[in-house]
C-alpha positions as CSV (number, residue, x, y, z in Angstrom):
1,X,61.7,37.8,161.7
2,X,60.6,38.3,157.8
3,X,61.2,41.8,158.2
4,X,64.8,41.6,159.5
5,X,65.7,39.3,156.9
6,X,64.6,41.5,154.2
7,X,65.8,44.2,155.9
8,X,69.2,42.7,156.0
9,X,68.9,41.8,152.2
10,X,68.1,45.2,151.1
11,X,71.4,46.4,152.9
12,X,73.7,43.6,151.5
13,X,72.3,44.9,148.1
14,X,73.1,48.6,148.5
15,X,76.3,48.0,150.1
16,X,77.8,46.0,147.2
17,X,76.0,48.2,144.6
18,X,77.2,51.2,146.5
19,X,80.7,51.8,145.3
20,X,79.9,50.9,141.7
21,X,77.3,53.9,141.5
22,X,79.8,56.0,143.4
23,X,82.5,55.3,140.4
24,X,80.1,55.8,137.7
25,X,79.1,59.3,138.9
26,X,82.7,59.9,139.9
27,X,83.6,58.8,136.0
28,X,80.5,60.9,135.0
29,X,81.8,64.4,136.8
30,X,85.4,63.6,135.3
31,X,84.4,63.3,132.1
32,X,82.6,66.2,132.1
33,X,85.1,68.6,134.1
34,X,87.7,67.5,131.9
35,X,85.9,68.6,128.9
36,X,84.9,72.3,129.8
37,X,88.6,73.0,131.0
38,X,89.9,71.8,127.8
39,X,87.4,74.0,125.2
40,X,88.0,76.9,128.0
41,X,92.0,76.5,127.3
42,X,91.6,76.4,123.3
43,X,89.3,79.4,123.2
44,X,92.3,81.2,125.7
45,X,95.2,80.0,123.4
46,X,97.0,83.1,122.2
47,X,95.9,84.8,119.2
48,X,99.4,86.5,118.8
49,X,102.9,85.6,120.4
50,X,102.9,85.9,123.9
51,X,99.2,87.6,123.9
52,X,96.7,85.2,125.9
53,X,93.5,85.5,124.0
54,X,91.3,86.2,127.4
55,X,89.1,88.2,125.8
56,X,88.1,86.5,122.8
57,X,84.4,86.6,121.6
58,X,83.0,83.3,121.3
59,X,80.1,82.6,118.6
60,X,78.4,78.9,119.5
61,X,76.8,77.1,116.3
62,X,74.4,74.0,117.4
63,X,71.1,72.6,116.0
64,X,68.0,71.9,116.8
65,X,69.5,67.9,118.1
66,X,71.9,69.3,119.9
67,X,72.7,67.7,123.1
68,X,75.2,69.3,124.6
69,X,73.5,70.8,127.4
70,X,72.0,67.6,128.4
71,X,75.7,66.1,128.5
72,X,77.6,68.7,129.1
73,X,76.2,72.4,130.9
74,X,79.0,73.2,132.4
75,X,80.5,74.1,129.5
76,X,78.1,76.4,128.3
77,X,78.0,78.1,132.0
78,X,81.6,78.2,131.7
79,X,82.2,79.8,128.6
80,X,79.4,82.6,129.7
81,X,81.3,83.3,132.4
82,X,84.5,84.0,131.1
83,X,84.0,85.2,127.3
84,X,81.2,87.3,125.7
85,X,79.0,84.5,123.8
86,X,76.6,84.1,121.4
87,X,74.2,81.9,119.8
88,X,73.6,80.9,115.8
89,X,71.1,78.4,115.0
90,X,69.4,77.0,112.0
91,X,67.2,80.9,112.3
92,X,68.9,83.4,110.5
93,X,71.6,85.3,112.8
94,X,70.4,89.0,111.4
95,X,67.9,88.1,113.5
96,X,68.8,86.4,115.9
97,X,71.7,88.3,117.0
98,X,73.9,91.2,116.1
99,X,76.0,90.8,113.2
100,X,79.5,90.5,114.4
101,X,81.9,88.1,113.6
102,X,83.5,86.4,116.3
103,X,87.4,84.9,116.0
104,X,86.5,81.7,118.2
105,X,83.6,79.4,116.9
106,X,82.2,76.3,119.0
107,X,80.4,74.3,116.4
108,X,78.1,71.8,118.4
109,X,77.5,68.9,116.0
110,X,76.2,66.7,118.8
111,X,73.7,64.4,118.5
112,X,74.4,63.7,114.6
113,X,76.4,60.3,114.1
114,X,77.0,61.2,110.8
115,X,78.5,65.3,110.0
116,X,75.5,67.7,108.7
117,X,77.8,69.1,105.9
118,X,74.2,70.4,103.8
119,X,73.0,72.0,106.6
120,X,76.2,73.8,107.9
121,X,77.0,74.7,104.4
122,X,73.8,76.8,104.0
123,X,74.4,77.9,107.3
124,X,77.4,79.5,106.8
125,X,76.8,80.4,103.1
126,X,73.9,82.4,104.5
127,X,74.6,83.6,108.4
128,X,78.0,83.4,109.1
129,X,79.3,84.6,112.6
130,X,83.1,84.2,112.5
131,X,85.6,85.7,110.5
132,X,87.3,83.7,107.9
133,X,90.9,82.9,110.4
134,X,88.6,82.3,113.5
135,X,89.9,79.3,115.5
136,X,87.1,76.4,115.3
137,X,86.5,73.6,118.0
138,X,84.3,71.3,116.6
139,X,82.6,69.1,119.0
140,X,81.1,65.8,117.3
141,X,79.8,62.1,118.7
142,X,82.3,59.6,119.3
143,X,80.7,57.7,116.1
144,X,81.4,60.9,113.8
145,X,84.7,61.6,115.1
146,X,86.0,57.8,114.0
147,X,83.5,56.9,111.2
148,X,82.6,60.3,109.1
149,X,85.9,62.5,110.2
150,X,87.0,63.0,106.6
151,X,83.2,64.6,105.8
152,X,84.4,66.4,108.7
153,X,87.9,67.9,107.3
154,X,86.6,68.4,103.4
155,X,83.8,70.7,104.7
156,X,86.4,73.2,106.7
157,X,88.7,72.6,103.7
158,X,85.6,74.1,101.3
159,X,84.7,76.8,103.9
160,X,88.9,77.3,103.6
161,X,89.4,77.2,107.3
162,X,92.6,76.1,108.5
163,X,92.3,76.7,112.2
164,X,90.0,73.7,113.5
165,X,90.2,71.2,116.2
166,X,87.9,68.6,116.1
167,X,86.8,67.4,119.2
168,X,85.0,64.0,120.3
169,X,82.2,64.4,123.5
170,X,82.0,61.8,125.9
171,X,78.5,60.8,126.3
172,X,78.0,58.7,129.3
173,X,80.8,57.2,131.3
174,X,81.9,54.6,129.5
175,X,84.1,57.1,127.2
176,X,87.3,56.9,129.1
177,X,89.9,60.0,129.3
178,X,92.8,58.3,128.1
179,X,90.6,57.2,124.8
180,X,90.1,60.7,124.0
181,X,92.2,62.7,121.4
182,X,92.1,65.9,119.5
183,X,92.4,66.4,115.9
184,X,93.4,68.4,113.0
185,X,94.6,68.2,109.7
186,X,97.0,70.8,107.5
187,X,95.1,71.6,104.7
188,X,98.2,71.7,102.5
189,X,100.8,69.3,104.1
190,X,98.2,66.9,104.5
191,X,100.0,66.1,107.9
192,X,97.4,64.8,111.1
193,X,98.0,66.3,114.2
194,X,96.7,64.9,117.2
195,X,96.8,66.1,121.1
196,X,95.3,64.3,123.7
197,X,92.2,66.0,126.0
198,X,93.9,65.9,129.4
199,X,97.1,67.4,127.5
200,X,96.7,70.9,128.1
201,X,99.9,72.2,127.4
202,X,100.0,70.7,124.0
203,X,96.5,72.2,122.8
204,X,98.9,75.1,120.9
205,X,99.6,72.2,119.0
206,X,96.4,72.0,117.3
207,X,96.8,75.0,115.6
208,X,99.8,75.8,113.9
209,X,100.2,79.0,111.6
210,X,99.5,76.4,108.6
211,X,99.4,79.3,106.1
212,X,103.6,79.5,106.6
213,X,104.4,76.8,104.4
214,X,101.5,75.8,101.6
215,X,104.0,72.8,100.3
216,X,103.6,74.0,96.4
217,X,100.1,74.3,96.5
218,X,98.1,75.6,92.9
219,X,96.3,78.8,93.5
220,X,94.3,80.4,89.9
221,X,94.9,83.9,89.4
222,X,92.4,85.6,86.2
223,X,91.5,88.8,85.1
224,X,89.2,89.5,82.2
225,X,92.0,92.2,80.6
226,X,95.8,93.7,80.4
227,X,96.1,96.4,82.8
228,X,99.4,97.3,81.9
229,X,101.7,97.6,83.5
230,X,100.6,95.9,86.3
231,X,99.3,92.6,84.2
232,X,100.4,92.2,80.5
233,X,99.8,89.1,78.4
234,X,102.8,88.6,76.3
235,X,102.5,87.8,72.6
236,X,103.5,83.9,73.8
237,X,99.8,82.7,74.8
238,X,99.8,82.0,78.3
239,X,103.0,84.1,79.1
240,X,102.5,86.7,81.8
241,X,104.2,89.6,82.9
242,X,103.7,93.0,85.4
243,X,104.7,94.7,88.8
244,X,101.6,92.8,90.5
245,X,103.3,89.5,89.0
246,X,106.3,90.2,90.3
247,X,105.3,90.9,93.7
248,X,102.7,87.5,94.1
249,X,105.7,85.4,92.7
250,X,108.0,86.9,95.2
251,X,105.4,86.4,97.9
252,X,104.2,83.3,96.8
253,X,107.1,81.3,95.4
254,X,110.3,83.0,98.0
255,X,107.6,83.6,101.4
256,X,104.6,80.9,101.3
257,X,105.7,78.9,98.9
258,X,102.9,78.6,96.8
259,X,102.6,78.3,92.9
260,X,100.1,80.2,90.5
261,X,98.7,80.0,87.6
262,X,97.8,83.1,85.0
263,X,94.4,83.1,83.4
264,X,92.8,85.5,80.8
265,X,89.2,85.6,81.1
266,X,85.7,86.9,79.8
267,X,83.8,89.2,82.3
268,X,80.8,86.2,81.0
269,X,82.9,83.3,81.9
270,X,82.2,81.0,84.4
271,X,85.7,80.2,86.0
272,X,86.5,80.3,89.4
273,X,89.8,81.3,90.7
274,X,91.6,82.0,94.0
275,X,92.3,85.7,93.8
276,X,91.0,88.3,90.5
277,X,92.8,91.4,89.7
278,X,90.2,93.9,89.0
279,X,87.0,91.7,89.2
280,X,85.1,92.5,92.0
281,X,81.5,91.1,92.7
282,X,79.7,92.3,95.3
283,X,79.0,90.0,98.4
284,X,77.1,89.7,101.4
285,X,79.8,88.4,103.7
286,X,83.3,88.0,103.2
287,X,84.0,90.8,100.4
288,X,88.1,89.7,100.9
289,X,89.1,92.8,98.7
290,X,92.4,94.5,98.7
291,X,92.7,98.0,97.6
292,X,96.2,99.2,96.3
293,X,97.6,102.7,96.4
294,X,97.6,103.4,93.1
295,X,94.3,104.7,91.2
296,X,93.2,103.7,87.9
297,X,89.7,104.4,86.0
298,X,89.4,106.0,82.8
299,X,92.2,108.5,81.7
300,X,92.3,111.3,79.0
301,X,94.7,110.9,76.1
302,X,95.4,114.0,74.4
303,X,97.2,114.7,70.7
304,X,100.4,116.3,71.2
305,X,100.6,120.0,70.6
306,X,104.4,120.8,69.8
307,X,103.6,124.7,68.2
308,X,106.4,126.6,70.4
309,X,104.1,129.6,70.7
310,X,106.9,132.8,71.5
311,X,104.9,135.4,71.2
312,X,104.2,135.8,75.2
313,X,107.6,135.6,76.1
314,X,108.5,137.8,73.0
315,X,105.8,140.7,74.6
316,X,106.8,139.8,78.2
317,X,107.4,142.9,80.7
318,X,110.9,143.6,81.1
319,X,111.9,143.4,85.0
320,X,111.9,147.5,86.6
321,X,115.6,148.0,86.1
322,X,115.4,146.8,82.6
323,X,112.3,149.5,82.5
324,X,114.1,152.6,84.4
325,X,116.9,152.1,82.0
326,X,114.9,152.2,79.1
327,X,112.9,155.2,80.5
328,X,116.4,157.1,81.6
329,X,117.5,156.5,77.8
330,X,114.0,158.1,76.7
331,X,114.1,160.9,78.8
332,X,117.7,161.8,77.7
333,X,117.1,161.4,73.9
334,X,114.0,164.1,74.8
335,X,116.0,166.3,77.1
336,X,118.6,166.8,74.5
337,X,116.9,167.1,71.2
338,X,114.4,169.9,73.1
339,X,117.7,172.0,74.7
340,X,120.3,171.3,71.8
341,X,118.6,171.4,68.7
342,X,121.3,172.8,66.6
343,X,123.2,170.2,67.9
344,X,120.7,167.0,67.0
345,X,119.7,167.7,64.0
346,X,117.9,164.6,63.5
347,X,115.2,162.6,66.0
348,X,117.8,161.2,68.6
349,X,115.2,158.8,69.8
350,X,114.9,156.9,66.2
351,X,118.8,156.9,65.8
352,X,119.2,155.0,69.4
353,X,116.1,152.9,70.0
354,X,115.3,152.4,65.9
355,X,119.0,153.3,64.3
356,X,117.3,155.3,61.5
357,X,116.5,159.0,61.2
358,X,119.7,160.4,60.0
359,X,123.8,160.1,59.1
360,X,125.6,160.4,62.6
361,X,129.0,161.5,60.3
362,X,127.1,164.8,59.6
363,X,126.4,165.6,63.2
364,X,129.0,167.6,65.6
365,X,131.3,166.0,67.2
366,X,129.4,166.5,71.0
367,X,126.0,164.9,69.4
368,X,128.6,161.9,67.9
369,X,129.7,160.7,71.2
370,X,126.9,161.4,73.1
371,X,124.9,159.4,70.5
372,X,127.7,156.5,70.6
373,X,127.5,155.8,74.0
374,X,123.6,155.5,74.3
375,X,123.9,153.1,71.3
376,X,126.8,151.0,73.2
377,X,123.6,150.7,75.8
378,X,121.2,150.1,73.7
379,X,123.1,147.3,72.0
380,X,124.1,145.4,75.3
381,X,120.2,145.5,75.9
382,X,118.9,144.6,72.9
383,X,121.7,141.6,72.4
384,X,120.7,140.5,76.2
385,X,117.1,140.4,74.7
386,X,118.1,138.7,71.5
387,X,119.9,136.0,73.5
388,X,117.1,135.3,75.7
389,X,115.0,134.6,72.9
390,X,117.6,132.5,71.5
391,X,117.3,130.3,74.4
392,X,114.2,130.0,74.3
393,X,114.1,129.1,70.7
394,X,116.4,126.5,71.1
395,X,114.9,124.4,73.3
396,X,113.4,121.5,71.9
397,X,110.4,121.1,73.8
398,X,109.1,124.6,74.8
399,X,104.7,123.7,74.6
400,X,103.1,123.4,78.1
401,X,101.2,120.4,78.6
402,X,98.9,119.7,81.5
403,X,99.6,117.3,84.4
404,X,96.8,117.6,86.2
405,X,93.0,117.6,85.6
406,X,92.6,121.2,86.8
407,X,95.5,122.4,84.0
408,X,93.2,120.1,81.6
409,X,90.3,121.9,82.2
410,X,91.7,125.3,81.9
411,X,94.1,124.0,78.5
412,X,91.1,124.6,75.6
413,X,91.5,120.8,74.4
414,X,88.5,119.4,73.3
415,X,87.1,116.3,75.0
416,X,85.2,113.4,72.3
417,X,83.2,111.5,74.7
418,X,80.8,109.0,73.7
419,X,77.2,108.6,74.4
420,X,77.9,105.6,76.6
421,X,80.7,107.1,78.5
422,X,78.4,109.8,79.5
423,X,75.5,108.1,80.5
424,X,78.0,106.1,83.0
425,X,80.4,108.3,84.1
426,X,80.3,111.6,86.2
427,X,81.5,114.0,83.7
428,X,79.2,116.8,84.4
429,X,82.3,119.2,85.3
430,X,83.3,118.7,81.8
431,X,80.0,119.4,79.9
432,X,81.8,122.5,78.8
433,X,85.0,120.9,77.2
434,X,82.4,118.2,75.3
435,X,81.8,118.3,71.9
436,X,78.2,118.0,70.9
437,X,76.6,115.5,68.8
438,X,76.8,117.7,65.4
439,X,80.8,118.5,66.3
440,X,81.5,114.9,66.6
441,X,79.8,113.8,63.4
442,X,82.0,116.2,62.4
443,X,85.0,115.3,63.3
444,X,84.3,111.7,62.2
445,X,83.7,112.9,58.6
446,X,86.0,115.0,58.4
447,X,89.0,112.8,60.3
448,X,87.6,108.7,60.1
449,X,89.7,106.8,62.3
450,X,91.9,109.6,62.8
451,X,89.9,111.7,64.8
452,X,91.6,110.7,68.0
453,X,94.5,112.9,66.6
454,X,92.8,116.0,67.0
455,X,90.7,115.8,70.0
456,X,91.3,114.4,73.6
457,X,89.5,111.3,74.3
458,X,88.8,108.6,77.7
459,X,90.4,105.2,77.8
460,X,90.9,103.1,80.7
461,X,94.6,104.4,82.3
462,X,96.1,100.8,82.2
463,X,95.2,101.2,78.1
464,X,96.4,104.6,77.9
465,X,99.9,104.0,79.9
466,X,100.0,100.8,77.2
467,X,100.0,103.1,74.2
468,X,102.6,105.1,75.6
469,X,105.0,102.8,76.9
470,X,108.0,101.4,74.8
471,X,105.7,98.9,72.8
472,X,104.4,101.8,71.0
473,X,107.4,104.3,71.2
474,X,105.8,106.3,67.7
475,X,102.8,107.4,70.1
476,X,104.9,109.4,72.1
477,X,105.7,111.7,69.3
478,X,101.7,111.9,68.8
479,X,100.0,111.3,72.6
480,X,100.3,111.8,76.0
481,X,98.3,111.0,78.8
482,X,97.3,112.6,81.5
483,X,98.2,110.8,84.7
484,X,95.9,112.1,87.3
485,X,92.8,109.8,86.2
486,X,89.5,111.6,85.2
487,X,87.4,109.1,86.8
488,X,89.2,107.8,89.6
489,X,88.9,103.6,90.6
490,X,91.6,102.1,93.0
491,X,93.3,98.6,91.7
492,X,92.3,96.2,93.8
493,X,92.5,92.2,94.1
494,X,89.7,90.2,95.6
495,X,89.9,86.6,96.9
496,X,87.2,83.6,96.8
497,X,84.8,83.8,99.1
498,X,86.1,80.9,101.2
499,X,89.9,82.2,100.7
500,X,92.6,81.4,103.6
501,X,94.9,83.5,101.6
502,X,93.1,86.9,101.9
503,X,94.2,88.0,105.2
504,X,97.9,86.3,104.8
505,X,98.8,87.9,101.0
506,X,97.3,91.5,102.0
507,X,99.7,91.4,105.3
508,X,102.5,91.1,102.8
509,X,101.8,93.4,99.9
510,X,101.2,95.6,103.1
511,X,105.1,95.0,104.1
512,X,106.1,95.0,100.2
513,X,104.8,99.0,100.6
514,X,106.2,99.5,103.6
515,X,110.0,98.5,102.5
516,X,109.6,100.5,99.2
517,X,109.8,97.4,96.8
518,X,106.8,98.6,95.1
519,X,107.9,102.1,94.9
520,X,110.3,101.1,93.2
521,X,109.0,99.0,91.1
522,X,106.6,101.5,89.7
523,X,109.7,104.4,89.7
524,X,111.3,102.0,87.2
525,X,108.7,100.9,84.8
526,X,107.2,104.7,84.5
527,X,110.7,106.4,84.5
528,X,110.7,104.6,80.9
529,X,107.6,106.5,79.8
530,X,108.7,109.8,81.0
531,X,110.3,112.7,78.7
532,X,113.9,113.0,78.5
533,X,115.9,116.5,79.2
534,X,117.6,118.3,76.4
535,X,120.2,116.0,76.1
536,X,123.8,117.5,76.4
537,X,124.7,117.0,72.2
538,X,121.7,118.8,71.4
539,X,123.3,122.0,70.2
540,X,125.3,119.5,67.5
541,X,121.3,119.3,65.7
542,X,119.3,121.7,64.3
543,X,118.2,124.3,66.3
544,X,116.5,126.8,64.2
545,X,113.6,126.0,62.4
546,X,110.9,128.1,59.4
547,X,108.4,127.1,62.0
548,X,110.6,128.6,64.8
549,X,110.0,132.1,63.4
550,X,106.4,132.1,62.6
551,X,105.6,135.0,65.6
552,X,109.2,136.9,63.4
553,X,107.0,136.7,60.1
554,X,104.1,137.9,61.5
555,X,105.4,140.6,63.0
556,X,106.9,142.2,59.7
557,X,103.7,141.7,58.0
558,X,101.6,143.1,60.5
559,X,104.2,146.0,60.9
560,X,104.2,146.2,56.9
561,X,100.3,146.0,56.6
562,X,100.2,149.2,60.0
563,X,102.9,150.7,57.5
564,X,101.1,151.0,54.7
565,X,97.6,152.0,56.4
566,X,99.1,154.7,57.9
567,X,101.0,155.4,54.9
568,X,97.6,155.6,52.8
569,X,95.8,157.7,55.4
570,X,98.8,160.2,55.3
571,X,98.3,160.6,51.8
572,X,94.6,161.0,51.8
573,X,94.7,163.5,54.9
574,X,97.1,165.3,52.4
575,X,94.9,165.5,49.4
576,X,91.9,166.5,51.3
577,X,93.7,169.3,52.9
């Protein structure tokens, strides 16, 4: 009968205790199914407008106290089932996996009641696996969530990552459903969004584009120099002005509404700023650099050589009418003087071509016509000739200059380069156009400070466009600059390594291109620099010059000198005979 009773007992027990255990598994499973569907919804948001993100590569952070798969490993099987996933620890991910960034990142911070920020700084300082706009779900404790949630936001806000959800794990089934909410915070609006976990069609919620509107937030801009005329320091300290001002203020202040503020820095200095024009440092992971179109480097500057050299174009081959013509003329002058030589008394070919060689009043009346008409031909040539020359004369700037680097090389300009330049530069196609050391002790004797007046030199092309723009318009009359760079370098900006703003500004500056606004830009501010046209009241000035006729006098006194040295060996051929 003792057996029955305790028999009996025993069942009493489990029947009352029976539905309790059933509600606590029952409470277990739903807290954990409602949790994997949730993460599995977030990682499927879309990445782009109407563009499910089913195929988004998912990079898991934990540590070594992770309890996740304890609590909840249905998660993990889910996430392998339906995404390509991959593991970072506390080991360093080169090697431990591949590296590739991912653009979804589960950071498992369970087990910690208060948020690891050392730890996860080093390890993304040092093995990073998402790229900078990822989308984060962060899954904490309960304790972290409400106690150490602000450690929790100023960590993402250092890492600059906007796109986070931070996410409280139910640990045993106590933590009800309707208790448990999602969280986020806009970096720049400061505003708190929150989403409940059995809300999953309010999980886009979570993650707004939070780079549209940065509420007047400071960003530093520095460079260490002017780079004309993209960034120029006005004589006002402080004051700032350029085409790659123009185009952040139009993005930053009319687009994103964000403010900035100009710095002029030393290479040495220890400043940190949001975005550098033209200060790159090399990184290991997140090199956020923007290259423009345009190239810079080092540029030649050459002094100006007006001389209008005529003498080519004086000695030019005439075209083959202009040369049958002539030849036709010849042939006649010959033809007649060798068949009528009673009738040309003098060289016919002297009195046309040279108008010398006899008086035509003298000659019969057949030779005077004939000799008319070739000299009516002759003069229409020889004032079609004059006039040409003219023309050319007149112009004010007739003195090729090279454009390119190829022209340069093939122009006879001497190139000063200094020992510094050469041991950094590749200039071993221009070893020929160099001066050597002698040559340019030389030339700083001889010229001092001036010496950049007589041979070309390298500048950076930001320096060189600076001398030559309407600051300096005297340098025109002295300088130009070759605008195809020697040494090529593209212009680039480069954000902080933790930047939102990298991906967001290049997309627009991108789009500034595209519509022509920076075309345009440029067109304007180097259309100032360029070389005007003969202008149309240029005929009112002088037009003739002593210089203008330098290959004229030359000509007479080489013809005078040939004159006379034929002259003296006449005479002496004479006496010896």
């Amino acid at each position: 009968m003792e057996w029955i009773c305790r028999l009996f007992s025993w069942l009493i027990v489990y029947w009352l205790c029976f539905p309790t255990h059933v509600i606590c598994l029952l409470q277990t499973i739903s807290s954990e199914s409602n949790l994997a569907p949730t993460i599995d919804a977030i990682v499927r948001l879309p990445r782009h407008r109407y563009l499910t993100n089913f195929s988004a590569e998912v990079c898991i952070v934990t540590t070594n106290v992770s309890t996740l798969s304890q609590t909840h490993p249905e998660l993990i099987r889910l996430l392998n089932s339906q995404h390509p996933v991959k593991f970072a620890t506390e080991q360093s991910i080169k090697t431990a996996t591949k590296l590739k960034y991912a653009n979804v990142v589960l950071l498992d911070v369970t087990g910690w009641e208060r948020f690891p920020t050392d730890l996860l700084r080093k390890q993304f300082d040092d093995n990073p696996c998402h790229f900078i706009n990822a989308r984060f779900i962060v899954l904490v404790t309960r304790s972290c969530f409400f106690d150490d949630r602000s450690s929790v936001v100023k960590f993402f806000d250092d890492q600059g990552i906007v796109n986070y959800a931070i996410v409280p794990t139910p640990t045993n089934a106590s933590d009800l459903d309707h208790d448990t909410f999602l969280f986020t915070q806009n970096r720049y609006s400061k505003e708190e969004i929150v989403v409940s976990l059995d809300e999953l069609d309010h999980l886009y919620q979570l993650y707004p584009d939070k780079l549209a509107n940065m509420h007047a937030f400071y960003i530093r801009f520095a460079t260490d120099r002017n780079n004309y005329p993209y960034i120029i320091e006005l004589l006002e300290k402080g004051r700032f002005d350029g085409i790659i001002l123009w185009l952040l203020f139009h993005i930053f202040y009319n687009i994103l509404n964000l403010r900035i503020t100009m710095h002029l820095i030393e290479p040495s200095d220890d400043f940190d700023a949001d975005v550098y024009f033209e200060m790159s440092v090399q990184r290991d992971h997140f090199q956020h650099e923007y290259y423009f179109h345009q190239m810079g480097g080092m540029c030649v500057s050459c002094p100006l050589k007006t001389d209008r050299y005529f003498l080519p174009h004086i000695f030019k081959p005439f075209s083959f009418g202009a040369c049958v013509c002539l030849a036709l003329v010849f042939v006649v002058c010959v033809v007649l003087k060798r068949f009528f030589p009673n009738m040309f008394r003098y060289e016919l070919i002297l009195q046309v071509l040279l108008r010398g060689g006899g008086t035509e009043h003298y000659q019969p009346f057949p030779a005077r016509i004939i000799h008319t008409s070739l000299s009516f031909l002759m003069l229409f040539l020889c004032r079609r000739y004059v006039s040409n020359m003219i023309s050319l004369i007149s112009l004010r700037v007739f003195y090729k200059l090279p454009s390119t680097i190829a022209e340069f090389k093939a122009s006879g300009y001497k190139l000063l380069v200094y020992e510094d330049q050469q041991k950094n530069l590749p200039l071993d196609d221009f070893r020929f156009m160099m001066l050597d050391e002698d040559e340019v002790q030389d030339g700083r004797a001889q010229y001092g400070a001036l010496v950049h007046k007589h041979y070309c030199m390298m500048q950076q092309c930001s320096d060189a466009a600076f001398l030559l723009s309407p600051y300096f318009a005297e340098n025109l009359k002295q300088f130009y600059t070759i605008q195809e760079p020697i040494v090529p370098s593209p212009y680039r900006l480069q954000f902080a390594k933790n930047s939102p703003l990298a991906g967001t500004i290049s997309r627009y500056i991108g789009l500034y291109y595209e519509t022509g606004l920076w075309q345009y830009l440029l067109t304007r501010h180097f259309a100032m620099q360029l070389r005007k046209a003969q202008s149309a009241d240029a005929l009112a000035e002088v037009v003739f010059y002593f210089d203008d006729f330098k290959i004229v006098w030359l000509m007479v006194v080489y013809g005078w000198l040939i004159s006379v040295a034929v002259l003296i060996m006449e005479m002496l051929s004479k006496k010896m005979k």
